[in-house]
C-alpha positions as CSV (number, residue, x, y, z in Angstrom):
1,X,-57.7,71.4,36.4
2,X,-56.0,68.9,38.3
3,X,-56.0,64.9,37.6
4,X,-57.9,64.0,41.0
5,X,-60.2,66.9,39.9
6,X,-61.0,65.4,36.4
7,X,-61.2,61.9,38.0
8,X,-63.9,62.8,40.3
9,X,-66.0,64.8,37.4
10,X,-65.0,62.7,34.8
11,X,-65.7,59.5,36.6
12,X,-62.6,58.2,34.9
13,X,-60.0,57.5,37.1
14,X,-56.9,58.8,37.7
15,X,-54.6,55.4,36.9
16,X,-56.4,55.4,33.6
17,X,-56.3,59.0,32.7
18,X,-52.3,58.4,33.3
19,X,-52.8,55.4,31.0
20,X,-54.2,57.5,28.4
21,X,-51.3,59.5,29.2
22,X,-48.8,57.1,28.3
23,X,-50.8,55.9,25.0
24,X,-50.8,59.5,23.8
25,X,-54.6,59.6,24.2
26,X,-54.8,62.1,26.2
27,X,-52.1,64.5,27.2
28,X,-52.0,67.3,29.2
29,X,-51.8,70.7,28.2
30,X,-49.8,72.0,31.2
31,X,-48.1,70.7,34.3
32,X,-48.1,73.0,37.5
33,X,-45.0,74.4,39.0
34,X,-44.6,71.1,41.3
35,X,-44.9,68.9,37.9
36,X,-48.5,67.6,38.4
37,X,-51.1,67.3,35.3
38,X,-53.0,70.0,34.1
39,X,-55.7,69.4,32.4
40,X,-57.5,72.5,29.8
41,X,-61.0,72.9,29.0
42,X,-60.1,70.6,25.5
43,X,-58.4,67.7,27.0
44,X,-61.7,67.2,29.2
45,X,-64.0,67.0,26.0
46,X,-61.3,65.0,24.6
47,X,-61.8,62.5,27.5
48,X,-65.6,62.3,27.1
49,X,-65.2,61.7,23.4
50,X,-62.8,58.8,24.3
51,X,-65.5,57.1,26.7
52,X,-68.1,57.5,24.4
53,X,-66.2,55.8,21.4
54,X,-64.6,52.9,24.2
55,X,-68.4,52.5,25.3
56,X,-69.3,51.3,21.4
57,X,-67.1,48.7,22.6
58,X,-63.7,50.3,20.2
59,X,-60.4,49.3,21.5
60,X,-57.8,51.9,22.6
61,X,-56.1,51.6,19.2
62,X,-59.0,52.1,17.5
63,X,-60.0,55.1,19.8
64,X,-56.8,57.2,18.8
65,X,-57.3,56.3,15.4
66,X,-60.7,57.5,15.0
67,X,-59.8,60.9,17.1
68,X,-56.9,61.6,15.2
69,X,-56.3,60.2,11.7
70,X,-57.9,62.4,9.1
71,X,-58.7,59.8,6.8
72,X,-60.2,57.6,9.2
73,X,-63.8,56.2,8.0
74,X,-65.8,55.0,10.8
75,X,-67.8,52.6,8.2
76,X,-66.1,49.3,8.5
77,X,-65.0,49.5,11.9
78,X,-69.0,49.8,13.2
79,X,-69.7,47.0,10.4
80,X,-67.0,44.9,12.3
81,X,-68.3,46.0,15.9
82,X,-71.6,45.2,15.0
83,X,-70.7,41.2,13.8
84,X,-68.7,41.1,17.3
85,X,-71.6,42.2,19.4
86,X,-73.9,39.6,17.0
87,X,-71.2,36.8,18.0
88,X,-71.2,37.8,21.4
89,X,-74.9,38.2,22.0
90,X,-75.3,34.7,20.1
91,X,-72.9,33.1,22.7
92,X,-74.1,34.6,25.5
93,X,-77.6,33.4,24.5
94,X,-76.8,29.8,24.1
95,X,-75.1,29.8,27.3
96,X,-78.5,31.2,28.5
97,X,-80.2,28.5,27.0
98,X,-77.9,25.6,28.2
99,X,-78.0,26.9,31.6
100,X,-82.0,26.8,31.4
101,X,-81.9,23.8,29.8
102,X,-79.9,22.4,33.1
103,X,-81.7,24.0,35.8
104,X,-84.9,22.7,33.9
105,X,-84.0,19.3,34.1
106,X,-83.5,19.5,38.1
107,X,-80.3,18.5,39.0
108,X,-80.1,17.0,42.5
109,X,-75.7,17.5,42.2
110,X,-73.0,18.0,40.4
111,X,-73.1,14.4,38.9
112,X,-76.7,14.9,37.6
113,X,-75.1,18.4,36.2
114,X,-71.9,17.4,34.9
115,X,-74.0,14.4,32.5
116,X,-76.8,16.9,31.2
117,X,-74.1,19.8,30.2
118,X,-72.0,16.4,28.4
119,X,-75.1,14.8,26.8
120,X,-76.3,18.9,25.7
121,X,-72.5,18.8,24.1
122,X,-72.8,15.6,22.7
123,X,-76.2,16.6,20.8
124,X,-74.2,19.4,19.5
125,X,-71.9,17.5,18.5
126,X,-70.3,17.8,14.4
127,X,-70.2,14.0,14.9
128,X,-73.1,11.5,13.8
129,X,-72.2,9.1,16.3
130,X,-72.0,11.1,19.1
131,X,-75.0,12.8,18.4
132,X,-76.9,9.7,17.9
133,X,-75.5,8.2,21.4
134,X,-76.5,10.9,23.1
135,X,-79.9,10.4,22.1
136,X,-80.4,7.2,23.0
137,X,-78.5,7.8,26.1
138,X,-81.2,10.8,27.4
139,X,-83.5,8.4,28.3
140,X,-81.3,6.4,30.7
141,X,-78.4,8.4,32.0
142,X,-79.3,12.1,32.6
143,X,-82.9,13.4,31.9
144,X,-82.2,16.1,29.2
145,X,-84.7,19.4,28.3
146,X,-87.4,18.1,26.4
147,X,-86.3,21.8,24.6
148,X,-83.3,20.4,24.1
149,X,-84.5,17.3,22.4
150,X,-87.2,19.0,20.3
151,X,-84.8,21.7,19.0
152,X,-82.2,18.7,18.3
153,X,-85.1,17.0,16.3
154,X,-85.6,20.0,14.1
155,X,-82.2,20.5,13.2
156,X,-80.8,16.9,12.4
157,X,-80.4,16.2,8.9
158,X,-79.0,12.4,9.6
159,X,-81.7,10.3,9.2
160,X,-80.4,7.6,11.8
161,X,-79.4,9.9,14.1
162,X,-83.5,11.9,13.4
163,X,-84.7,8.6,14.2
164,X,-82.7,8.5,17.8
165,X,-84.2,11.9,18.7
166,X,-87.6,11.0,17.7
167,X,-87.7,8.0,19.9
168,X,-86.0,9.7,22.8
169,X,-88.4,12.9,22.3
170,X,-91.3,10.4,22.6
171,X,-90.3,8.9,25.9
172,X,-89.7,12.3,27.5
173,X,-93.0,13.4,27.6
174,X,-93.8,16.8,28.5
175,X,-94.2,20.1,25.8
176,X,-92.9,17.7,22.5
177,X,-95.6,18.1,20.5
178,X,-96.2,21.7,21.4
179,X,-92.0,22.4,20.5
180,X,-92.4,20.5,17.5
181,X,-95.3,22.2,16.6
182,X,-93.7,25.5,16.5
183,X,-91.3,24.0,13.4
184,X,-94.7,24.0,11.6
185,X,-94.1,27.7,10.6
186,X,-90.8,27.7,10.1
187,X,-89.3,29.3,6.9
188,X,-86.9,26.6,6.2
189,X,-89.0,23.9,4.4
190,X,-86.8,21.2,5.5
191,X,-87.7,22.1,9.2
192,X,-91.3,22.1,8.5
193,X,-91.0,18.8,6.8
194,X,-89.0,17.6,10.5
195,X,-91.6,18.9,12.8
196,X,-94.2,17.0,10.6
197,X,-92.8,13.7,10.6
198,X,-91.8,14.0,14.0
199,X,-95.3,15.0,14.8
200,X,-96.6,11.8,12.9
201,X,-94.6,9.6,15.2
202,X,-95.7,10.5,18.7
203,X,-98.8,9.0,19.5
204,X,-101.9,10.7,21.5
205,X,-104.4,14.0,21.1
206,X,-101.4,16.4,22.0
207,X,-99.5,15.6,18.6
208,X,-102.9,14.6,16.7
209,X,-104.2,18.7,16.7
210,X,-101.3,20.2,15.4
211,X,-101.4,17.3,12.5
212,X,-104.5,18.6,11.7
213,X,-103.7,22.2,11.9
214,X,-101.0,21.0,9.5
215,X,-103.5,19.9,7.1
216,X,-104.0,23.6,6.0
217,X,-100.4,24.1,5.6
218,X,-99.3,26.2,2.4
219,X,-96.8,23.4,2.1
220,X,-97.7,20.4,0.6
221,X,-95.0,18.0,2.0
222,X,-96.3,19.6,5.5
223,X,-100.3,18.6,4.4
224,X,-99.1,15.2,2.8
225,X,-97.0,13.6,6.2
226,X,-100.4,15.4,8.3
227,X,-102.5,13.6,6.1
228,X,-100.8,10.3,6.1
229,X,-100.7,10.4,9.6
230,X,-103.6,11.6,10.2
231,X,-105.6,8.9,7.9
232,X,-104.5,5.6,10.3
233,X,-106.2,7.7,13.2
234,X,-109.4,7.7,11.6
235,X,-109.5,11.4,11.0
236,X,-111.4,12.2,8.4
237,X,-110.2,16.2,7.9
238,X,-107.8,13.8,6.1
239,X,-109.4,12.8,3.0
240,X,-109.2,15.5,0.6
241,X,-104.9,15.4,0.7
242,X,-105.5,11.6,0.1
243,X,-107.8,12.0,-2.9
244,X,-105.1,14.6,-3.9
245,X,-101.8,12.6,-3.4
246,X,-103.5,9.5,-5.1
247,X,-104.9,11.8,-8.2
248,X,-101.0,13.3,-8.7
249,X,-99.2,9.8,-8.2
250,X,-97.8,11.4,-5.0
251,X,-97.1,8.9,-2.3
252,X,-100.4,7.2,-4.0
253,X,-99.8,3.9,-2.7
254,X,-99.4,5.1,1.1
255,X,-102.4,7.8,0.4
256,X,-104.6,4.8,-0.9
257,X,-103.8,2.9,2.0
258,X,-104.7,5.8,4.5
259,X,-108.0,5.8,2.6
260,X,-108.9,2.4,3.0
261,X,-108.2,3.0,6.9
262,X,-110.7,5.8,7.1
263,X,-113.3,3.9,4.8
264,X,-113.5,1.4,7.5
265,X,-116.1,4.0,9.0
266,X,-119.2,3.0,6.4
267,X,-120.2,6.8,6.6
268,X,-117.0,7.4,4.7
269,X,-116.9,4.7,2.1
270,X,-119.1,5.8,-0.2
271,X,-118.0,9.0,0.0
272,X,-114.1,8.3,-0.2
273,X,-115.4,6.0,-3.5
274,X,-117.4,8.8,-4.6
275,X,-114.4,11.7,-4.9
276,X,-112.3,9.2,-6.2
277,X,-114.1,8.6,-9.0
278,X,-115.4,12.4,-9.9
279,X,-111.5,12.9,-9.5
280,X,-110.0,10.0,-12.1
281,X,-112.7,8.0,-13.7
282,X,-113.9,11.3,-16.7
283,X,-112.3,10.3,-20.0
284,X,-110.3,13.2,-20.2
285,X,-108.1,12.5,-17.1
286,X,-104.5,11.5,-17.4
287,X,-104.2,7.9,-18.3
288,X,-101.8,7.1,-15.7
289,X,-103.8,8.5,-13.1
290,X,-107.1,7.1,-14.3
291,X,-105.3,3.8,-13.8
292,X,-104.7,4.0,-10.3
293,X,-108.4,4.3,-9.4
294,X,-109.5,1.4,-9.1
295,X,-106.1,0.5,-7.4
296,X,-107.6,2.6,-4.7
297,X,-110.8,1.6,-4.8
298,X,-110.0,-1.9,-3.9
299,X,-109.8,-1.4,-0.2
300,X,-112.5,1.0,0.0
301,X,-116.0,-1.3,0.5
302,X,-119.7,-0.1,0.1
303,X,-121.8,0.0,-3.0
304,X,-120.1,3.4,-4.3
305,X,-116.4,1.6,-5.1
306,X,-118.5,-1.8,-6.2
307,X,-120.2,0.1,-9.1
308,X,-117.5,2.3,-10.0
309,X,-115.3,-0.8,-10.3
310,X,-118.2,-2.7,-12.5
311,X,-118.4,0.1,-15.1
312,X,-114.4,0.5,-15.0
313,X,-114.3,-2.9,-16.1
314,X,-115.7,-2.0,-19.4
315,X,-113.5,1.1,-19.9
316,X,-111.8,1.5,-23.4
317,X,-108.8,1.8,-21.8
318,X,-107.7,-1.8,-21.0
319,X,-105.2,-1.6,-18.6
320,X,-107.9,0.2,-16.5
321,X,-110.8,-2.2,-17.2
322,X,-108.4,-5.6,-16.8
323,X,-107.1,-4.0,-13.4
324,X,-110.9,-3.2,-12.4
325,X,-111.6,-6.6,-13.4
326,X,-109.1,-8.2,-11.1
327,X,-110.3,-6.5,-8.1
328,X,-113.8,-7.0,-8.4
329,X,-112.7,-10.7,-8.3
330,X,-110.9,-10.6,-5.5
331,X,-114.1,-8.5,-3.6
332,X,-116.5,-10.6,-5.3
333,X,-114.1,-13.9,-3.7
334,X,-114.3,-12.5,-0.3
């Protein structure tokens, strides 16, 4: 068969089947009286086995090897095709993302275009600094993705530069709280514990549910920041994590604070008061934690915390019953 012949059923052409030629992929068996290329029945299946290995994205090299070195072993060269095709698939994604990240911030020109792509860059940036600027710059220069922002927020590990995206994630409006929401369920515990605080900074409804979704959270740094957060608002799915944090010394002082905020509501003094004291005041509690009850229980008012504080005042222990003491004076000054 003739090269024009095993172009056209081949589908390969006939420049490359003379490339082949060259390389020593492919050679002919024969050559016809006038010196053309002939090719046999076996070159032709050796040409189909050369696309199918080039279409697994092998180089030429590689090809030849594979068809003709006995000890070749295709492991490690399908391990090393498969990382490429990861790398390449990853790159091609982000571009994907970056260029959706553009179009979403509608750019009226190329100005508008050429400072979102630099301010995406910059928040990519392996630089602090840069990342930081060009978070406080996406309010004012170029509008950037609030996708862009949230997934930034998520991923920075700099506390000053966190703090820039936080505020500039908060000014964008938009999806935020639903983006950061999504960190909630992450695997990486240090991106739950982003999306949280991040979460506890924006104000409004739209970050308050997912806060209390968070309450629920397997994770107790995730329920903790909720519940601290959550506490200020007046939201009382809060209290329980409070009564928890104050009983294990964790974050007591801001948990006993939050506490105090919620019993401004009378219908939750008494009761804040009342699991408090189930939770710290037996005898056979901790010390240490039995004297930081009635360190909580001097913000909380209502009759509950007043009588738990009197009979505290006579407790054996007597850094718990001086402590007890001193608040009831300052309630009883007021």
């Amino acid at each position: 068969m003739l090269i024009g012949e095993v172009a056209r059923r081949s589908g390969v052409s006939a420049r490359m089947l003379r490339h082949y030629d060259a390389l020593g992929l492919v050679r002919p068996t024969g050559r016809t009286s006038g010196g053309y290329r002939e090719y046999a029945a076996e070159d032709i299946r050796r040409i189909f086995h050369i696309e199918s290995l080039r279409s697994l994205g092998l180089s030429l090299r590689d090809v030849g090897r594979a068809l003709d070195d006995p000890d070749f072993t295709p492991d490690a060269l399908v391990d090393d095709l498969i990382r490429r095709t990861q790398e390449r698939i990853a790159a091609e994604t982000e571009l994907l993302t970056r260029l959706r990240r553009i179009g979403a911030a509608e750019p009226e020109g190329w100005e508008d275009i050429l400072q979102a792509v630099a301010l995406l860059q910059a928040l990519g940036s392996k630089s602090a600094g840069r990342r930081q600027h060009a978070a406080l710059s996406s309010v004012q220069e170029a509008a950037v993705p609030v996708e862009a922002l949230a997934e930034a927020v998520l991923s920075e590990s700099n506390p000053h530069v966190a703090g820039a995206l936080r505020w500039a994630l908060a000014r964008s409006g938009g999806d935020g709280p639903a983006l950061l929401a999504e960190g909630l369920s992450s695997p990486a515990a240090e991106v739950r514990e982003r999306a949280v605080r991040s979460l506890a900074e924006l104000p409004g409804e739209e970050a308050a549910a997912p806060l209390r979704d968070a309450l629920a959270s397997p994770d107790p740094v995730v329920r903790r920041h909720a519940a601290l957060a959550l506490g200020p608002r007046g939201v009382a799915d809060a209290v329980p994590t409070l009564v928890d944090m104050v009983v294990e010394g964790t974050k007591d002082v801001e948990a006993a604070d939050a506490l105090s905020a919620l019993a401004a509501d009378p219908a939750l003094a008494d009761r804040i008061a009342t699991m408090l004291a189930d939770r710290l005041a037996p005898a056979g509690v901790d010390p240490a934690a039995r004297r930081r009850l009635p360190q909580a229980l001097a913000d909380i008012p209502g009759a509950v915390a007043s009588r738990t504080l009197t009979e505290l005042s006579q407790d054996g222990d007597r850094a718990v019953a001086l402590t007890a003491s001193y608040v009831l004076g300052l309630r009883d000054a007021l």
